[in-house]
C-alpha distance (Angstrom), angle and dihedral (degrees) to the residues before:
residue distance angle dihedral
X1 . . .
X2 3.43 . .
X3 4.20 113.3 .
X4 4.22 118.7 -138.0
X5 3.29 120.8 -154.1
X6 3.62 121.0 -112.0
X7 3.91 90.5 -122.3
X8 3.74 95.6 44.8
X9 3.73 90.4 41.8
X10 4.05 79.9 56.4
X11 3.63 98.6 42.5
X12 4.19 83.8 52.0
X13 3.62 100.3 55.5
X14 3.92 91.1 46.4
X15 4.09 123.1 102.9
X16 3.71 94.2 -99.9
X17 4.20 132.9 15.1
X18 3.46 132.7 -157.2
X19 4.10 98.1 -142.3
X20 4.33 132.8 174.4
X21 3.16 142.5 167.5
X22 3.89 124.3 -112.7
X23 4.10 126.8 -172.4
X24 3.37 116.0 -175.0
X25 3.77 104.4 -163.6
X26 4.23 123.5 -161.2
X27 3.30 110.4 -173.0
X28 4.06 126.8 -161.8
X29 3.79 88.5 -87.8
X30 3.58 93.4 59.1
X31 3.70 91.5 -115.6
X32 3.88 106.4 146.3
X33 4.24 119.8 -154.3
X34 3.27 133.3 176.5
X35 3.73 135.9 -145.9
X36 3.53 141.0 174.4
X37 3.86 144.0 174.5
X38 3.71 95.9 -136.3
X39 3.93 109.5 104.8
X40 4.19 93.7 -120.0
X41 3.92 126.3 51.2
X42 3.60 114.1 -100.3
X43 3.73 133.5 -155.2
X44 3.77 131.7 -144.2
X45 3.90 142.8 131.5
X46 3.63 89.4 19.0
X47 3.95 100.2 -59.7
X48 3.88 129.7 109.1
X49 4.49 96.4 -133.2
X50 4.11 91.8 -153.9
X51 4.13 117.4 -140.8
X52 3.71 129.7 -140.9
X53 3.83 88.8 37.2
X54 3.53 90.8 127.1
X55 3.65 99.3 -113.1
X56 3.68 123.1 156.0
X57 3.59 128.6 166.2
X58 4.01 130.3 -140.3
X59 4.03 124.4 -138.8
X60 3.53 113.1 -67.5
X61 3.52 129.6 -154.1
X62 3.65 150.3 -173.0
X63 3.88 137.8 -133.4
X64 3.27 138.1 -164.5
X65 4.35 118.2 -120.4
X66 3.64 122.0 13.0
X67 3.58 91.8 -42.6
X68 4.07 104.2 137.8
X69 3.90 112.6 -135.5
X70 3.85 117.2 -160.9
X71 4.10 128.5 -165.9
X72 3.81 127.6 -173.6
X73 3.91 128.2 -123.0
X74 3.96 110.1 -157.0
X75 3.62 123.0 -166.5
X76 3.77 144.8 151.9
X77 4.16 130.5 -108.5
X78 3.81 119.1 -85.7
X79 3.94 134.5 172.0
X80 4.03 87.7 -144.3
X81 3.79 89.6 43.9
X82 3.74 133.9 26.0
X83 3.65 121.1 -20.7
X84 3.37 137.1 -160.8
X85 3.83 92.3 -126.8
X86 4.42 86.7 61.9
X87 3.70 88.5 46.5
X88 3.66 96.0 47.6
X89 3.72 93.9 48.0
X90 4.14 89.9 53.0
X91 3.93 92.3 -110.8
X92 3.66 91.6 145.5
X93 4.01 100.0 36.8
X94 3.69 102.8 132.5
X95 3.92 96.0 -3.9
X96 3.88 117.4 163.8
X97 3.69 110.2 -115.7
X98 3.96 118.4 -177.8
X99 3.85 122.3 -158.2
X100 3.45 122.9 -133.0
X101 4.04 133.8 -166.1
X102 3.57 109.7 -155.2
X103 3.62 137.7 175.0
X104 3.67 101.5 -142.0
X105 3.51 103.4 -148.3
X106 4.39 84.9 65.9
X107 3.45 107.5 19.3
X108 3.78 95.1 171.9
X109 3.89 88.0 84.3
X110 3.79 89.9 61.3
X111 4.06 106.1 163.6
X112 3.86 105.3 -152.0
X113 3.87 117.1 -146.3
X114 3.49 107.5 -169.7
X115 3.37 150.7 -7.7
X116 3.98 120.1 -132.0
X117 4.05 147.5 149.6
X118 3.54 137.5 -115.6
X119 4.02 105.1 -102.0
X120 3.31 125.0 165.9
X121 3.93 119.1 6.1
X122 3.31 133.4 -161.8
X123 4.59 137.4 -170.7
X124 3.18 130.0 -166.5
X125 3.98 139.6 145.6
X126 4.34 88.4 3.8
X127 3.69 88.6 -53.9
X128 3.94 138.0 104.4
X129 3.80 136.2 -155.9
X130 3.80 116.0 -169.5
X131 3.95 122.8 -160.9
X132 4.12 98.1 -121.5
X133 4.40 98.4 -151.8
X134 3.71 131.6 -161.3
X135 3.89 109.8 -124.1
X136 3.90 88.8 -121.8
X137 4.00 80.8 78.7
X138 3.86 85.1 80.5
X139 4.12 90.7 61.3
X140 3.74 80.2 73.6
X141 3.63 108.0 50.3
X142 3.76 121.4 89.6
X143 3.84 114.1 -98.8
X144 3.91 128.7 -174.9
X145 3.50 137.7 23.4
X146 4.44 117.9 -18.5
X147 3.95 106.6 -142.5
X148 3.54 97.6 -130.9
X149 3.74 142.1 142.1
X150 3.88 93.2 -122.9
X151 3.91 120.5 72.8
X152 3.92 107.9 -98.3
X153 3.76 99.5 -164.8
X154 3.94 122.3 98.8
X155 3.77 111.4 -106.4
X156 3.63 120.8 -99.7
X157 4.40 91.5 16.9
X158 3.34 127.5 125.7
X159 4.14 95.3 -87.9
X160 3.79 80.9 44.3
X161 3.85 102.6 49.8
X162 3.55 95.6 175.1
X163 3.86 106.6 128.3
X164 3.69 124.1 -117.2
X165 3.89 94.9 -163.8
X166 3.92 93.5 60.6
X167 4.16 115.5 114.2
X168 3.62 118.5 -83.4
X169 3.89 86.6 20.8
X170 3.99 102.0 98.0
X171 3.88 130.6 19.0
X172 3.60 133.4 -153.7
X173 3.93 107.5 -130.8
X174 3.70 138.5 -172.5
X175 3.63 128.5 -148.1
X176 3.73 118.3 -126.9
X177 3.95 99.1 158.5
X178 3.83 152.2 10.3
X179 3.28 113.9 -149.4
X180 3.82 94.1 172.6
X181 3.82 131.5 -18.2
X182 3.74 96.3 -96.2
X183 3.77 87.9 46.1
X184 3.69 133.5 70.5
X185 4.13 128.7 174.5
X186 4.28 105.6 -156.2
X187 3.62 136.1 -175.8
X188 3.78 128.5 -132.1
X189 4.14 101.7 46.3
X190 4.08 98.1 87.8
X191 3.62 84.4 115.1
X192 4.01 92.7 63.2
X193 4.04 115.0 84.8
X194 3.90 114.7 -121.4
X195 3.98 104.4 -75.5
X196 3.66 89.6 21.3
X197 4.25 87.0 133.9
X198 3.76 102.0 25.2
X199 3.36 113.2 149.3
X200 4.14 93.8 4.7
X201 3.45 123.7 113.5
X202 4.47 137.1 -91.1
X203 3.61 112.9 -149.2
X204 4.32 117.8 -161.7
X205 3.91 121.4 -132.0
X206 4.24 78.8 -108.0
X207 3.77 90.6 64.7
X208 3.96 87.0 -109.8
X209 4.02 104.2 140.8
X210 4.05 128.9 -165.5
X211 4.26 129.5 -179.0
X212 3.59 117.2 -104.1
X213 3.66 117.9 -128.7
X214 3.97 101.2 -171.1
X215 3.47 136.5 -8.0
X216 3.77 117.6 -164.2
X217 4.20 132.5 164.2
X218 3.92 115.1 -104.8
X219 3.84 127.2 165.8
X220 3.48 116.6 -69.6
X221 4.04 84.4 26.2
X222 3.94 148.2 -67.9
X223 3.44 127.9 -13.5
X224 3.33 122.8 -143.1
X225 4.18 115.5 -157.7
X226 3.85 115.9 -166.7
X227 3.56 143.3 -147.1
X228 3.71 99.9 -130.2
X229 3.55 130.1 9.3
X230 4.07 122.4 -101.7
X231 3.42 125.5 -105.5
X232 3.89 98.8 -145.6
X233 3.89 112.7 25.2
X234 4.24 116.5 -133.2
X235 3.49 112.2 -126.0
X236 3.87 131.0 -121.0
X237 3.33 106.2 -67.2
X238 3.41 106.9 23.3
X239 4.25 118.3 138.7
X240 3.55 113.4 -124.5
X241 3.97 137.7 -180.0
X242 3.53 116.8 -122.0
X243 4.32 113.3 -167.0
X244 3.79 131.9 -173.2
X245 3.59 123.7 -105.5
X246 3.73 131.8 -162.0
X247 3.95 132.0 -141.1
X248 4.34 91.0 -134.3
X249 3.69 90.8 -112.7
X250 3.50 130.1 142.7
X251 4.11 94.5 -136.1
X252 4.10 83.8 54.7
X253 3.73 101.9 49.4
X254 3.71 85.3 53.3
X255 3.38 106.3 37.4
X256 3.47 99.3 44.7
X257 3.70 113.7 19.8
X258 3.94 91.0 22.7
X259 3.92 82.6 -143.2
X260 4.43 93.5 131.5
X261 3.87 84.6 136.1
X262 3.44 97.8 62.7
X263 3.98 95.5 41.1
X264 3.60 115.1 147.1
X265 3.91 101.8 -161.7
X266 3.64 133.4 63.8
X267 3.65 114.1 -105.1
X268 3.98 96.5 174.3
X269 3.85 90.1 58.7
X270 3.63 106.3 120.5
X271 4.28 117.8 -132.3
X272 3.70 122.0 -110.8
X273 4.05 86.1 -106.0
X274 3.28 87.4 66.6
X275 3.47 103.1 29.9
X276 3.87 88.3 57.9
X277 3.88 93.8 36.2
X278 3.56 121.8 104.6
X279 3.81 134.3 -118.7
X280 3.93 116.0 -88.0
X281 3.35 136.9 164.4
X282 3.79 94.3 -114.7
X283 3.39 91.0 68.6
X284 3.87 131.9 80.5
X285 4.19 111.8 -129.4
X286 3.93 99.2 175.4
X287 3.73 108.6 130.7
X288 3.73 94.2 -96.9
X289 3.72 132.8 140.2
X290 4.27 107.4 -92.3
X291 4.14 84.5 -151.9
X292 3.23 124.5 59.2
């Protein structure tokens, strides 16, 4: 139940109101920002909500049940504010943003509405909208373990355990070119085979990281083809970190990690073929393992 001050609760059942909205926004980082539609900075609860950031809020609206309501917070690009560099490098992906009411003339009797996350985001033209989602969303997501032949644990994790830091498992990379800005051509890998980091990972000098769909030796070095393009392109000369990936099958965690204890799939499951197949005498049904 949400509690009203006794002076907002006043200030509400007068003739006239001077009303805003505040978000107070905490991203993963711990970075906290403030924001508000009124037309002067306000401060409450210990954070400094910043005007003429461009923020404007949708309708929002409530539902009875587990039924998960979303609004929309538009806004433009600023250097003091949100950029399009933070957005671009995911620092606001599932950030918690709270909602305030406030009447602007005492903002210490802020009445907060809701409490949401930053879902889906959006840029175009120098401006952003951002998806603002209920936590009941996560009722709907997946949780636990996925019965499946292929491993479903991230490599080098804790259910993993295969280590990262081990020789001939990361390389130190320069950039010489950019042909385009899902492709890079480094220095300093010659000694990996062709393939060698397919499907791994390329983090910047920034931190900023992106998956690596092939790697494969070219003259004047490696080239390194990615899944997605980047958002801001690393210059000539620039030292990267170039990790291995794996594909999540059982053949790979042997063969090259030779980690088949600690396999996080099931590679005995049988396929829907056969699982929907019926029994003939062409077939072998003895008990045995169907992979090898």
């Amino acid at each position: 139940m949400r509690e009203i001050s006794p002076a907002l609760a006043a200030h509400l059942e007068g003739d006239a109101t001077t009303l805003c909205h505040c978000w107070r926004v905490t991203r993963r980082d711990g970075v906290v920002l403030g924001f508000t539609d009124h037309d002067e900075a306000l401060d409450f609860g210990g954070t400094r909500y910043q005007a003429a950031s461009g923020f404007e809020a949708s309708e929002m609206r409530e539902e009875k049940g587990l039924a998960a309501p979303a609004s929309e917070v538009t806004g433009g690009f600023s250097s003091e504010a949100v950029t399009e560099a933070d957005l671009a490098a995911g620092r606001y992906d599932g950030a918690r943003v709270e909602v305030f009411k406030v009447n602007w003339q005492a903002p210490e009797g802020a009445l907060l509405l809701k409490v949401q996350e930053i879902g889906e985001v959006s840029r175009a033209a120098g401006a952003f909208t951002a998806e603002l989602r209920s936590f009941a969303h996560r009722l709907s997501q997946e949780t636990g373990r996925i019965y499946n032949r292929r491993c479903d644990a991230t490599l080098g994790d804790r259910r993993c355990g295969v280590d990262l830091s081990a020789p001939g498992r990361r390389g130190q990379a320069v950039v010489t070119a950019v042909p385009a800005r899902d492709r890079l051509l480094v220095s300093g890998l010659e000694a990996f085979a062709d393939g060698h980091f397919r499907l791994g990972s390329l983090t910047l000098a920034d931190g900023t990281t992106a998956l690596v769909e092939e790697s494969r030796a070219v003259a004047g070095g490696t080239a390194l083809s990615l899944w997605l393009p980047l958002e801001a392109l690393p210059a000539a000369g620039e030292a990267v970190m170039v990790s291995v990936g794996c594909d999540k099958a059982f053949s790979t965690c042997r063969g090259k990690f030779s980690n088949q204890l600690n396999f996080q799939g099931f590679p005995h499951m049988p396929g829907s073929d056969f699982a929907y197949s019926y029994v003939s005498g062409e077939s072998l049904h003895d008990g045995g393992p169907l992979f090898d």
